[in-house]
C-alpha positions as CSV (number, residue, x, y, z in Angstrom):
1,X,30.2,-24.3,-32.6
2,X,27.3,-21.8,-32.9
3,X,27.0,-19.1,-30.6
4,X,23.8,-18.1,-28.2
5,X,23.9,-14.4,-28.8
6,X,23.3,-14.7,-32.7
7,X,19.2,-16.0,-31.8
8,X,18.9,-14.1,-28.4
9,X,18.1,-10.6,-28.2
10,X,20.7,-8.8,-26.5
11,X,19.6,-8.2,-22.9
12,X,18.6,-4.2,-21.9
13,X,17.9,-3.3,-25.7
14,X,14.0,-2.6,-25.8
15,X,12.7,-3.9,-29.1
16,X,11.5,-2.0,-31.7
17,X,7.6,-2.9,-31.3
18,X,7.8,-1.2,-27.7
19,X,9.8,2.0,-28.9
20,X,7.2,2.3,-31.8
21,X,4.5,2.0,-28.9
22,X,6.2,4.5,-26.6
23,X,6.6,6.7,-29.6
24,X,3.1,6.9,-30.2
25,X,1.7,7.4,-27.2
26,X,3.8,10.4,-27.0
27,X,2.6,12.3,-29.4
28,X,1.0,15.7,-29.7
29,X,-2.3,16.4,-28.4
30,X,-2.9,18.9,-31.3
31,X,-2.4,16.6,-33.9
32,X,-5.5,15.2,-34.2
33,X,-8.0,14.0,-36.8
34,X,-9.9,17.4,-35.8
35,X,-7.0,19.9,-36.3
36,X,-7.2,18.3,-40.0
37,X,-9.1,20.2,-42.7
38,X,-10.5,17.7,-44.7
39,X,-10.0,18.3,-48.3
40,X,-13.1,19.8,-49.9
41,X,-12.4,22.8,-46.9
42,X,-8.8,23.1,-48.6
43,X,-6.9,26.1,-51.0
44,X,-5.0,24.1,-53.2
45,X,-4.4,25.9,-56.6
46,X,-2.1,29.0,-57.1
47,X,-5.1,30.3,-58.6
48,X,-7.4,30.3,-55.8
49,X,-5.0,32.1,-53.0
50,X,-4.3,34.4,-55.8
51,X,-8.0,35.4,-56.2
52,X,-8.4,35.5,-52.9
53,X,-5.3,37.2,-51.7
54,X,-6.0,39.9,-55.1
55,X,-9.8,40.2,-54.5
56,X,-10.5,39.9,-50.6
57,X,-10.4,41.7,-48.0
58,X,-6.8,41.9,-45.6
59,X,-6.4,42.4,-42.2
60,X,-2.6,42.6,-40.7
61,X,-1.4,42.1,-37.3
62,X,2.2,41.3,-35.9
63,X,2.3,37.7,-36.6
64,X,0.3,37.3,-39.5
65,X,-2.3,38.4,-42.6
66,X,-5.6,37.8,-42.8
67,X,-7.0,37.8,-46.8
68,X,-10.9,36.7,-47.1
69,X,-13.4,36.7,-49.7
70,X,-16.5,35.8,-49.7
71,X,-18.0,33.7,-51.5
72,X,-21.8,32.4,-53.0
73,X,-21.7,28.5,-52.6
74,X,-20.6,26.4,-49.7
75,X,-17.9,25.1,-48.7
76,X,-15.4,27.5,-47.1
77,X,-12.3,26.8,-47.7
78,X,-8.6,28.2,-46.0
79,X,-5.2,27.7,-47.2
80,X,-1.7,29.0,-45.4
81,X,1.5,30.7,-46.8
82,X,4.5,30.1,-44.2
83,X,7.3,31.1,-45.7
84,X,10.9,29.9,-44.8
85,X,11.4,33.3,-42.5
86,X,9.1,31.9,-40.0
87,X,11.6,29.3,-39.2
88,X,13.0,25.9,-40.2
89,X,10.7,23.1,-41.3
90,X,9.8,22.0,-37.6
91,X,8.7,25.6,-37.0
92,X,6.7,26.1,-39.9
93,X,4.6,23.0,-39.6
94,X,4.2,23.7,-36.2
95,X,2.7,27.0,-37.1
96,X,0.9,25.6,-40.1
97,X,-0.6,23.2,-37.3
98,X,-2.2,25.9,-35.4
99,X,-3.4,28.1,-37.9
100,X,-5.4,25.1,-38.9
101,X,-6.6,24.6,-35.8
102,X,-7.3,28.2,-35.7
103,X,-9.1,28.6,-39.1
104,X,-11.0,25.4,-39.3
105,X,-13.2,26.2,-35.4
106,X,-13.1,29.8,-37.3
107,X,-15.3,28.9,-40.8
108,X,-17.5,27.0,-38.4
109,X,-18.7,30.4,-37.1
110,X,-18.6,32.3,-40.7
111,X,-21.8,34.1,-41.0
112,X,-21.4,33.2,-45.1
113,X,-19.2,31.2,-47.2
114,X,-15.7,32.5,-47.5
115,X,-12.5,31.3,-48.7
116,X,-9.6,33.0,-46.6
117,X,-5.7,32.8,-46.5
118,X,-3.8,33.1,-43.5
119,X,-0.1,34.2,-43.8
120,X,2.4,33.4,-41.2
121,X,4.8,36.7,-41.0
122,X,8.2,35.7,-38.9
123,X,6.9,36.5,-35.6
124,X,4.5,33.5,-35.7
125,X,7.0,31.4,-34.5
126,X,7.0,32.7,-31.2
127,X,4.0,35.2,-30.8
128,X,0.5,35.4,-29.7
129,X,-1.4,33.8,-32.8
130,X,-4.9,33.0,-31.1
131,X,-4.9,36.6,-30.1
132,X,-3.5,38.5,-33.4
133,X,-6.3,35.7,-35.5
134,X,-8.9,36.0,-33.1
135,X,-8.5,39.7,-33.6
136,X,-8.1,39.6,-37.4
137,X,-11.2,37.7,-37.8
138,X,-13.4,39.9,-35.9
139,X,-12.2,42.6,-38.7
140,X,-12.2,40.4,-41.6
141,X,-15.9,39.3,-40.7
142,X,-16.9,43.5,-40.3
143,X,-15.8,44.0,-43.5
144,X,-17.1,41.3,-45.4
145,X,-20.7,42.2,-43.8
146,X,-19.9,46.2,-44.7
């Protein structure tokens, strides 16, 4: 005798195709294609946030360090140090997140090319970023034109 549960979904389960829907309607509104640098605006090698970080200019506030230099030839480009102090993984990327938001409507307005990196100190987590980088940009931008 076979049994009618075995080809029936059981009743009251949602399938997975309408979880996965849910799910993805729920997402974020900062995570969008926008928020994304695309690559050729990206610090990738240890070699370029050490020039820039050894080179450039810094400007600190409470929640994190600005480093720029500027720089002859298009593009600008920004990269991010979020170390594990800021938090655990969710935290970081969150912060990562709007940094990049941050730093990519930032090169927009750069007077000049520039390559900067933005560290995260562990009050990122929970302070006032678009304050302390809106801040820290206005200096870093004085003092490359200096």
């Amino acid at each position: 005798m076979a049994s009618a549960s075995a080809c029936a979904p059981a009743p009251g389960v949602p399938s997975w195709r309408t979880v996965a829907a849910r799910a993805a309607s729920a997402s974020p509104a900062d995570v969008t294609p926008a928020a994304v640098l695309p690559a050729p605006h990206r610090l990738r090698a240890s070699d370029e946030f050490r020039s820039v970080v050894r080179s450039g200019v810094r400007v600190g506030r409470p929640t994190l360090v600005v480093h720029a230099l500027a720089k002859q030839n298009p593009p600008s480009r920004a990269g991010f140090v979020v170390s594990k102090a800021v938090g655990n993984a969710v935290t970081r990327n969150r912060v990562k997140r709007r940094l990049r938001h941050l730093v990519s409507d930032a090169l927009g307005s750069a007077p000049q090319p520039v390559d900067v990196v933005v560290r995260a100190l562990p009050p990122a987590a929970s302070g006032p970023l678009v304050e302390d980088f809106t801040g820290a940009w206005r200096t870093v931008l004085g003092k490359l034109a200096a």
